[in-house]
Each structure stands twice: as structure tokens, then as C-alpha cells.
C-alpha positions, 0 to 999 in steps of 0.5 A: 500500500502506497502512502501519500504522506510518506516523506522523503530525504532525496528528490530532484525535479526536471522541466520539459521546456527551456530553462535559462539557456538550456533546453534538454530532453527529459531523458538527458535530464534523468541520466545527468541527475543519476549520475549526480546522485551516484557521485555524491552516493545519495539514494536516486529516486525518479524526478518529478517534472512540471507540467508544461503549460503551468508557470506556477511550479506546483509540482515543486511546491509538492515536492518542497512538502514532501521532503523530510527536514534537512533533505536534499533537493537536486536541480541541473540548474538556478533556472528551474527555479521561477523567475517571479520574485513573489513565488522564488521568495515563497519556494526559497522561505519554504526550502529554509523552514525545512533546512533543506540542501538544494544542489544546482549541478549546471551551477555547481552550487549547494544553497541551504541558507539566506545567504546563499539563496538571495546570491541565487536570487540575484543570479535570477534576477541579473539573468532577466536583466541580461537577456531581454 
């Protein structure tokens, strides 16, 4: 029997359509965060990936709420990451309330305080600035 509220301690998250100056397949995606987590020898599970048409990030909000306390968060890049400052706040406060890690591979990063998230932040928003 499956739970719904069973919590996790490793999850990654994928996006299906261009993010930042990326743009990979799903199936690219999935094997470079295997290998991610085969390397830092962390339990690899399945990513979950946003639907296509929303720009809410409502499966990453789901996934936030499903990792344990001090749990893991595996991301290829800061781009997955919303570009609406309202909802990375959002994501960002939820990720610290829970003291989770978040790695960002492409970026070569690992944020886990405010610090470090409002350096991410910046990066976001420097990123809108340059490329309009």
C-alpha cells in the first residue's frame, strides 16, 4: 500500500521546456541527475517534472512538502527555479523552514541558507536583466 504522506530525504525535479539557456530532453535530464546522485552516493529516486503549460511550479511546491527536514533537493540548474520574485521568495522561505540542501549541478552550487539563496536570487534576477 502506497502512502501519500510518506516523506522523503532525496528528490530532484526536471522541466520539459527551456530553462535559462538550456533546453534538454527529459531523458538527458534523468541520466545527468543519476549520475549526480551516484557521485555524491545519495539514494536516486525518479524526478518529478512540471507540467508544461503551468508557470506556477506546483509540482515543486509538492515536492518542497514532501521532503523530510534537512533533505536534499537536486536541480541541473538556478533556472528551474521561477523567475517571479513573489513565488522564488515563497519556494526559497519554504526550502529554509525545512533546512533543506538544494544542489544546482549546471551551477555547481549547494544553497541551504539566506545567504546563499538571495546570491541565487540575484543570479535570477541579473539573468532577466541580461537577456531581454
Amino acid at each position: 500500500m502506497k502512502s501519500s504522506n510518506k516523506k522523503l530525504k532525496f528528490a530532484s525535479y526536471i522541466h520539459n521546456k527551456k530553462f535559462g539557456n538550456y533546453y534538454l530532453p527529459a531523458r538527458f535530464q534523468y541520466v545527468i541527475l543519476r549520475d549526480y546522485f551516484a557521485k555524491k552516493k545519495m539514494e536516486f529516486t525518479l524526478p518529478q517534472g512540471e507540467v508544461i503549460f503551468t508557470n506556477k511550479s506546483i509540482r515543486l511546491i509538492d515536492i518542497i512538502e514532501k521532503l523530510d527536514e534537512k533533505a536534499n533537493l537536486v536541480l541541473l540548474s538556478i533556472y528551474l527555479i521561477p523567475d517571479e520574485n513573489k513565488l522564488r521568495v515563497k519556494i526559497f522561505e519554504k526550502l529554509m523552514k525545512k533546512k533543506i540542501k538544494t544542489h544546482f549541478i549546471f551551477e555547481n552550487l549547494v544553497a541551504s541558507n539566506v545567504k546563499e539563496y538571495s546570491n541565487i536570487s540575484n543570479l535570477i534576477k541579473l539573468k532577466k536583466i541580461i537577456y531581454k
